[in-house]
C-alpha positions as CSV (number, residue, x, y, z in Angstrom):
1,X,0.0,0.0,0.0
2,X,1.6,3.5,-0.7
3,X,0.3,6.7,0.8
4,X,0.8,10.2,-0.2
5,X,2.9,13.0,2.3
6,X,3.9,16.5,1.4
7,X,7.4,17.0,2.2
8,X,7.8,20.1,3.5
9,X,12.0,20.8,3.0
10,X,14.5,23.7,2.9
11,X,18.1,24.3,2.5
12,X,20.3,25.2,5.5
13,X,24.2,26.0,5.3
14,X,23.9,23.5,1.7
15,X,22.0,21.2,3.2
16,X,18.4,19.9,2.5
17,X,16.3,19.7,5.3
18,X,13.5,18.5,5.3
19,X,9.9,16.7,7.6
20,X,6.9,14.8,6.7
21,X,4.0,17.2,7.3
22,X,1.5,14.8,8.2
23,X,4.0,12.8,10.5
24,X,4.9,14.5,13.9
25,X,8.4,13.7,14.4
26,X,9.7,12.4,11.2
27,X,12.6,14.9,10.3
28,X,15.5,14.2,7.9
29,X,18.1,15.7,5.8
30,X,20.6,15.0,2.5
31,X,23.2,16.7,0.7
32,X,20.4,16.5,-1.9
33,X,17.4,16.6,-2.8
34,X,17.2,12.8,-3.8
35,X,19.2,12.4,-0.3
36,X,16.9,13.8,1.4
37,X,14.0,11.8,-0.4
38,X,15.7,8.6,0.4
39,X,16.3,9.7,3.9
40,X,12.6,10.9,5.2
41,X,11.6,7.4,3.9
42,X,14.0,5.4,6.0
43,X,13.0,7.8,9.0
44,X,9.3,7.1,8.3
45,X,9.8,3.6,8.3
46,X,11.5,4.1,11.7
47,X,9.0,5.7,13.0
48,X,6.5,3.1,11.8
49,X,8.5,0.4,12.7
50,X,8.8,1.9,16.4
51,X,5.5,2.3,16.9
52,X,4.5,-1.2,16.8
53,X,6.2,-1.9,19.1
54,X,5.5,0.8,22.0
55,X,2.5,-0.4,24.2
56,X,-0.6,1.0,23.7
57,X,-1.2,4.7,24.7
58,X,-4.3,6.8,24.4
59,X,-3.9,10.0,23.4
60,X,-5.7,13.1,24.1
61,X,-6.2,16.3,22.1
62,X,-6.8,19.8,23.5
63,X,-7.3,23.5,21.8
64,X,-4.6,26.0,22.3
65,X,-4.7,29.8,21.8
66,X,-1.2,30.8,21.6
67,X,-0.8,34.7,21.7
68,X,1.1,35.6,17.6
């Protein structure tokens, strides 16, 4: 099954940085773009992978007014 992610990147000191948008946490970066491509994948996957195996949590959600 694929599924579709915007990568959200941008370059800092030559390097491509980059994160999933949709996926709290998953953060990478390459000398290139392709780099950094390969690189958010393998972090996704780790991500994945890692939550399989963490027990159970529920998790909560709660509005926030922050003050811009």
């Amino acid at each position: 099954m694929e599924r579709r992610f915007t990568l959200e990147y941008w370059i800092d000191e030559g390097w491509y940085v980059g994160r999933l948008k949709e996926v709290p946490g998953v953060f990478s970066q390459g000398e290139t773009i392709e780099e950094l491509e390969e690189n958010i994948k393998e972090a996704y996957h780790l991500i994945m992978a890692e939550e399989e195996i963490s027990p159970p949590h529920k998790a909560y959600r709660k509005e926030l007014e922050i003050q811009v």
